[in-house]
C-alpha positions as a Markdown table, in Angstrom:
| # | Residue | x | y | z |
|---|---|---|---|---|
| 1 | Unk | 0.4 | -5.5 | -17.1 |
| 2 | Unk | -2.8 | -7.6 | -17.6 |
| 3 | Unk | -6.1 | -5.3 | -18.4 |
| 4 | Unk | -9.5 | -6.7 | -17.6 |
| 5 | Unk | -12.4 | -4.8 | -18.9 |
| 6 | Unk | -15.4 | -5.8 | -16.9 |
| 7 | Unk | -19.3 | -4.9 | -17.5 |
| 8 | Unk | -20.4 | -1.6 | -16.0 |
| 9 | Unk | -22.2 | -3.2 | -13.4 |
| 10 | Unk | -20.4 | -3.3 | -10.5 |
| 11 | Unk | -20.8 | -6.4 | -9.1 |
| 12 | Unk | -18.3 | -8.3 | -12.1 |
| 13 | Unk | -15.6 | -6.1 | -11.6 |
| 14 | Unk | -15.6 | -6.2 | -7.7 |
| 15 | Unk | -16.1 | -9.8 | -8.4 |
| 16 | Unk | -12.9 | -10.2 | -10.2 |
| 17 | Unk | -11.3 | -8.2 | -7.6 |
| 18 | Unk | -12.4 | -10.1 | -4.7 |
| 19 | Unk | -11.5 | -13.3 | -6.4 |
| 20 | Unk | -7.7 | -12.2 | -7.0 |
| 21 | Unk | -7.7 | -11.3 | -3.2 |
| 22 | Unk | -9.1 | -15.0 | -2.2 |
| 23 | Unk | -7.1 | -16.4 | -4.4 |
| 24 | Unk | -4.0 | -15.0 | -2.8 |
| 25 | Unk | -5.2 | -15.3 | 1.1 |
| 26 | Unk | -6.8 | -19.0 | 0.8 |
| 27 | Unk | -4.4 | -20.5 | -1.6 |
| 28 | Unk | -1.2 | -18.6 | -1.9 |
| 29 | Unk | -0.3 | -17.5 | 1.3 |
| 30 | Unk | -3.0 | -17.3 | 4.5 |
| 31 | Unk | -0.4 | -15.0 | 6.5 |
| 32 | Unk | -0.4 | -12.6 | 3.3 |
| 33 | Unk | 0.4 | -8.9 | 3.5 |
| 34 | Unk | -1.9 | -7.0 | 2.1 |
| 35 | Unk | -1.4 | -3.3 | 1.0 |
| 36 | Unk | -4.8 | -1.6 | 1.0 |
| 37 | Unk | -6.0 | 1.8 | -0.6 |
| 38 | Unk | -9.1 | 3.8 | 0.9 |
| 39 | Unk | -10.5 | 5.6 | -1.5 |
| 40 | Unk | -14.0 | 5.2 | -2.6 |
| 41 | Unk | -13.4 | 2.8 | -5.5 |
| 42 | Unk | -12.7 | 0.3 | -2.2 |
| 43 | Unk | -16.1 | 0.1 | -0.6 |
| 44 | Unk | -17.8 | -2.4 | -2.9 |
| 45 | Unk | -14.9 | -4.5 | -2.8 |
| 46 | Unk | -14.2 | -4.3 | 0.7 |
| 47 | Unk | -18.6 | -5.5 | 0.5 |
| 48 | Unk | -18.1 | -8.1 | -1.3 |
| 49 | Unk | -15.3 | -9.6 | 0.6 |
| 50 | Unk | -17.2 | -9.2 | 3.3 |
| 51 | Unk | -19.9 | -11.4 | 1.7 |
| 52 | Unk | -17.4 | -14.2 | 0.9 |
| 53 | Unk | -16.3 | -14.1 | 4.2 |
| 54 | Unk | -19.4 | -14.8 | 6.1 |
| 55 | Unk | -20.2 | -17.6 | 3.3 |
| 56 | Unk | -17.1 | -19.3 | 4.7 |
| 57 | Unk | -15.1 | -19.2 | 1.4 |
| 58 | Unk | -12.3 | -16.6 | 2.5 |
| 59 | Unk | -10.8 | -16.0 | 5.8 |
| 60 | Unk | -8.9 | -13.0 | 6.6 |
| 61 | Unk | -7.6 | -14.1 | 10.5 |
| 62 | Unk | -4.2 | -14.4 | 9.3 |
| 63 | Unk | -3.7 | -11.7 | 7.0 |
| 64 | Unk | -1.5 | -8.4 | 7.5 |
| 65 | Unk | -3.2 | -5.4 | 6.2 |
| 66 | Unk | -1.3 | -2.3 | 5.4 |
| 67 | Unk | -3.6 | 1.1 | 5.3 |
| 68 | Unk | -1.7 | 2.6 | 1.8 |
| 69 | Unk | -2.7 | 6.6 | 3.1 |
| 70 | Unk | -3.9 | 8.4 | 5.8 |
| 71 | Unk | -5.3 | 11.8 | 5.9 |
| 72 | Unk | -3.1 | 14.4 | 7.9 |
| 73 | Unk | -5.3 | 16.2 | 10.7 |
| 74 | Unk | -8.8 | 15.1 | 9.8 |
| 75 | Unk | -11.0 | 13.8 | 12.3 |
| 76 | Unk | -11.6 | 10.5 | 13.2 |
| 77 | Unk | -14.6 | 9.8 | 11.5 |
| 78 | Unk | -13.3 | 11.3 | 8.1 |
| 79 | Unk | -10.1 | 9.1 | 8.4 |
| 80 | Unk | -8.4 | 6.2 | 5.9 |
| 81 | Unk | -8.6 | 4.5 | 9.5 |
| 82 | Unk | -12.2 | 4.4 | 10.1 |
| 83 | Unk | -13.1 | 4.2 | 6.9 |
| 84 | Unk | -10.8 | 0.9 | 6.5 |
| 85 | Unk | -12.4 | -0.3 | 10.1 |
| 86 | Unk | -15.6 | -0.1 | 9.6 |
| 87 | Unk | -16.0 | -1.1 | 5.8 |
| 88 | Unk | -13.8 | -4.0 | 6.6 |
| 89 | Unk | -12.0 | -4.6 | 9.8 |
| 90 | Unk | -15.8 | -4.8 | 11.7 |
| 91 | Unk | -17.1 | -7.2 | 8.5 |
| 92 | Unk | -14.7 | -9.6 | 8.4 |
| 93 | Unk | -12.9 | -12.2 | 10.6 |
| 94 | Unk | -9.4 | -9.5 | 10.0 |
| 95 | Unk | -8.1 | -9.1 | 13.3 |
| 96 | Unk | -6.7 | -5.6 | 14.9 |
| 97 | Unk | -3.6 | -6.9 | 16.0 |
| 98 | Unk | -3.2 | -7.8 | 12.5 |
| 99 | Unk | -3.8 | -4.4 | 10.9 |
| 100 | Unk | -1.7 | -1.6 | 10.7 |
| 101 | Unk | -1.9 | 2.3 | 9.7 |
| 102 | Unk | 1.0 | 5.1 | 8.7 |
| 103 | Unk | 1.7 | 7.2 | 10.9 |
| 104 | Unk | 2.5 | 10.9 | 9.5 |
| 105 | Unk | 5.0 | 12.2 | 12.0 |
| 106 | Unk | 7.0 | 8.8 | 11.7 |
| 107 | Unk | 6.2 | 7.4 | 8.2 |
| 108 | Unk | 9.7 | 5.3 | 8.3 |
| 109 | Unk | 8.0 | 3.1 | 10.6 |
| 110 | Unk | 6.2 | 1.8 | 7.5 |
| 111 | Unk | 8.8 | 1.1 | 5.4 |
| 112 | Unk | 10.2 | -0.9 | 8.7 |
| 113 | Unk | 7.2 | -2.8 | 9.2 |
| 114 | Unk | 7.1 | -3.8 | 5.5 |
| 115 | Unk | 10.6 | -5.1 | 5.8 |
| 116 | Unk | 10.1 | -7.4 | 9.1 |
| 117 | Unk | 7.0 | -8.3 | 7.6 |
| 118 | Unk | 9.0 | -9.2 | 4.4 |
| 119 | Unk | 7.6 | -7.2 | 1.7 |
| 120 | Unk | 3.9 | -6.4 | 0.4 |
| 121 | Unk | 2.4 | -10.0 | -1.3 |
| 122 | Unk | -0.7 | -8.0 | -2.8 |
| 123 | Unk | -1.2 | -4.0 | -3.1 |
| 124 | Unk | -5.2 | -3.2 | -3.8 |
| 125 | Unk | -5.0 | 0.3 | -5.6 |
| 126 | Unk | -7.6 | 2.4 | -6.5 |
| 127 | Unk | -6.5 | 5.8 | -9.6 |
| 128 | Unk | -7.0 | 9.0 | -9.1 |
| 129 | Unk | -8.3 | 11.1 | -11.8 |
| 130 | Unk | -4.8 | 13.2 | -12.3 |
| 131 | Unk | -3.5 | 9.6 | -12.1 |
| 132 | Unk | -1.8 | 9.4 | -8.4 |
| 133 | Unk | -2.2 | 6.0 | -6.3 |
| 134 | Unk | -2.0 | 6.2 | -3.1 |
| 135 | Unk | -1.2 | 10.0 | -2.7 |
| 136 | Unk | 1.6 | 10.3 | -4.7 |
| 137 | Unk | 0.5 | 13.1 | -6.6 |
| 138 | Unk | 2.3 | 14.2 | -9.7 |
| 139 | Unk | 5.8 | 15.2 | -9.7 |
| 140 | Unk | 6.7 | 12.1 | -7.3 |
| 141 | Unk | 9.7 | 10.0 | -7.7 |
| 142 | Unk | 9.6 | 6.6 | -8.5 |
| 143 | Unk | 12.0 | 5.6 | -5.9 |
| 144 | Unk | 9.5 | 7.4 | -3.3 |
| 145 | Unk | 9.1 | 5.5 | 0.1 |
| 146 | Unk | 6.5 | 6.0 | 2.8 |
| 147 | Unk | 6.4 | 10.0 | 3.1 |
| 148 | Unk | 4.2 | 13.1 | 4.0 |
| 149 | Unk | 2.6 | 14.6 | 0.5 |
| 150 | Unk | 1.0 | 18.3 | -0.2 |
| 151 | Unk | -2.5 | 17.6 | -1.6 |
| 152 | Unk | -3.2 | 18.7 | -5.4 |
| 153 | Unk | -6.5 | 20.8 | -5.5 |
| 154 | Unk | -7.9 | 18.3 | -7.9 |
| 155 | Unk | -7.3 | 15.6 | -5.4 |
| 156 | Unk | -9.0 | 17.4 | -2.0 |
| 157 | Unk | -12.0 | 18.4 | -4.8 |
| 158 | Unk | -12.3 | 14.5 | -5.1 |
| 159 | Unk | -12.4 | 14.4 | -1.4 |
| 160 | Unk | -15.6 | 16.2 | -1.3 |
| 161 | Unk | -17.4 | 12.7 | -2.4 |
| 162 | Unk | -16.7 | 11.5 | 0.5 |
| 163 | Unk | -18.0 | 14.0 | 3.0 |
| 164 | Unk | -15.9 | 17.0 | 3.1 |
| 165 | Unk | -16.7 | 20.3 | 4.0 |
| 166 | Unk | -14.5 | 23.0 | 2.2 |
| 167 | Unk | -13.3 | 24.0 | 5.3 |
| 168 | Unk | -12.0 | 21.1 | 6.4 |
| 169 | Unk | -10.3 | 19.8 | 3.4 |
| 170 | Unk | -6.6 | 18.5 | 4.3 |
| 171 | Unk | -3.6 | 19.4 | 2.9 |
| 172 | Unk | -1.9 | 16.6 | 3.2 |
| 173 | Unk | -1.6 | 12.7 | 3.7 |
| 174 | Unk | 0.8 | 10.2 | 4.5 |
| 175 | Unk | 1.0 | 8.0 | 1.9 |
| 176 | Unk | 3.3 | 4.9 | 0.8 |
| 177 | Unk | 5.6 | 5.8 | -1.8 |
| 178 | Unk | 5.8 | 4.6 | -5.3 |
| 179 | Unk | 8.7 | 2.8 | -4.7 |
| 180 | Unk | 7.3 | 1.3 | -1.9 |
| 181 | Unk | 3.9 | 0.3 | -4.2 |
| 182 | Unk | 5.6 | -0.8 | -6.9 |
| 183 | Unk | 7.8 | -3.4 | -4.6 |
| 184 | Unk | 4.8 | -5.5 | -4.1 |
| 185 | Unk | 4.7 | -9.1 | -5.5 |
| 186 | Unk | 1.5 | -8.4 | -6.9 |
| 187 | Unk | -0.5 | -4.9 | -7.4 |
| 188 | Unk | -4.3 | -5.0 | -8.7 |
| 189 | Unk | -5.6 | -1.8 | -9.6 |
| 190 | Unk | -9.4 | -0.8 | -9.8 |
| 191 | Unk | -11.2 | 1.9 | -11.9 |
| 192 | Unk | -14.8 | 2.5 | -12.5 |
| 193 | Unk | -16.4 | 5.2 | -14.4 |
| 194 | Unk | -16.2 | 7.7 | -17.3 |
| 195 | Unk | -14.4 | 10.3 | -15.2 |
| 196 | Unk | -11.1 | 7.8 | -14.8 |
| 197 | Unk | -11.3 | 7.1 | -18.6 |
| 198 | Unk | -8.3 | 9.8 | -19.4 |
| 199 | Unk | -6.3 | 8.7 | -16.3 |
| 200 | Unk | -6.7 | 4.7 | -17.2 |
| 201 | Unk | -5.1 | 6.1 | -20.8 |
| 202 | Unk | -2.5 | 7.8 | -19.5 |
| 203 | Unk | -1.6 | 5.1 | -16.9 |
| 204 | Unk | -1.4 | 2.4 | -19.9 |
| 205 | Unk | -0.2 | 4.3 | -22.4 |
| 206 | Unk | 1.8 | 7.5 | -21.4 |
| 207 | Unk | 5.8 | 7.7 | -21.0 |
| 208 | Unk | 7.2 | 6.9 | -17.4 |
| 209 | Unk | 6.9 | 10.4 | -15.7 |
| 210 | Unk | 6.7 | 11.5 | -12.4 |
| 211 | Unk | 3.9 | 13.9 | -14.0 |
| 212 | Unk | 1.7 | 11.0 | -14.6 |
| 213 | Unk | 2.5 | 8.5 | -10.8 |
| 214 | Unk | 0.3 | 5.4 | -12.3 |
| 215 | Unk | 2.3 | 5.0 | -15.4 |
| 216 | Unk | 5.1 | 4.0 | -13.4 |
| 217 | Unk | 3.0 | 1.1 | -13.0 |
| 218 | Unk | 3.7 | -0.1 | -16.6 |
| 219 | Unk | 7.3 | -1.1 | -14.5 |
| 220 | Unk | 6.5 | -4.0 | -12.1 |
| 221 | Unk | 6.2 | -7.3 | -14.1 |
| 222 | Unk | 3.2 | -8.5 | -11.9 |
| 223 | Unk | -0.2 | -5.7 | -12.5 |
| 224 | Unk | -3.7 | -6.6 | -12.8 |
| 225 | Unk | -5.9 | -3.8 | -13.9 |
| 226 | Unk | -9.7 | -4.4 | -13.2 |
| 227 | Unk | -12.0 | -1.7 | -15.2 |
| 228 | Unk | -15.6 | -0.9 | -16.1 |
| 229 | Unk | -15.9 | 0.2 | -19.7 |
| 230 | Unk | -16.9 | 3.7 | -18.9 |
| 231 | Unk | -13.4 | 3.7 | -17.2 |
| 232 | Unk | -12.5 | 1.7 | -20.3 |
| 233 | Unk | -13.9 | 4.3 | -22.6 |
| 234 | Unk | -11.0 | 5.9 | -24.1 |
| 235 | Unk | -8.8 | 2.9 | -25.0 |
């Protein structure tokens, strides 16, 4: 696992980000598939890789992109789907046909689609604060594959940020597993701000657990992790 502590203004670390996504679209592989988290840590990145694209110096035409989660009886406009659409899909030269979301009452179909598509190249993650990526919360297996997850509390109180009323918090998401995460050639994982400082430590440092989902990413010979020193802070 390769840490990168960046300054705490954004535009470094979402910088660094965007660069290790070019890099893998425009010189790797153009037809890569891309495994993308929605969370709010995504929205500058998905900015500035919208920037580079209308400078001509990254094209996403060819790319697959994988939705990592969707929300489970939300509506539309509160969605992983929209919010990957529109901060995205709409800025960039990405086509539809080319993008593709979980479905909760068939989640299988994912795994499927990852195998024709043969495997996940690059998986962008973002860390939630009791240290799940993607949904898995705690007490997932490592060997999880695509599948339905009950929301922690901490996790919908997160949600709030982005728009939630109480009343319409979900209870769960469809989410690709851990197994399915930690497959991926390639997994770059972003955290900004003081209040993912004790989930970056735990991630880097703790025991493999199911009780702790991003330390499992201590396994995979290929992580990147991109952070801010207030996310940095406790290391």
């Amino acid at each position: 696992m390769k840490t990168i502590i960046c300054e705490n203004s954004q535009n470094p670390l979402f910088e660094a980000a965007a660069d290790i996504v070019r890099e893998q679209v425009m010189h790797s592989k153009r037809e890569s598939v891309l495994a993308l988290a929605c969370g709010k840590t995504m929205k500058p990145l998905w900015a500035r890789l919208a920037g580079i694209c209308r400078e001509g110096k990254l094209s996403l035409s060819d790319a697959r992109l994988l939705c990592v989660t969707e929300l489970c009886g939300v509506e539309e406009n509160k969605s992983c789907r929209r919010a990957l659409t529109e901060g995205l899909l709409k800025e960039t030269d990405a086509k539809a046909e080319n993008c593709f979301f979980p479905d909760p009452d068939a989640p299988e179909e994912t795994e499927r689609l990852i195998e024709r598509l043969g495997g996940i190249d690059l998986a962008v993650l973002g860390l939630g604060e009791n240290c799940h990526i993607g949904y898995n919360e705690p007490g997932t297996l490592f060997d999880s594959r695509t599948h339905v997850q009950k929301l922690t509390d901490r996790t919908k109180r997160q949600l709030l940020e982005r728009g939630f009323q109480e009343e319409e918090l979900p209870e769960r998401a469809v989410t690709m597993g851990i197994g399915t995460l930690t497959d991926a050639r390639h997994i770059l994982l972003l955290a900004s701000g003081a209040e993912k400082a004790a989930a970056v430590y735990q991630m880097l440092y703790a025991k493999t657990t199911s009780y702790i989902p991003a330390a499992y990413l201590q396994i995979p010979p290929e992580v990147t992790v991109l952070l801010d020193r207030d996310a940095a802070s406790k290391l």
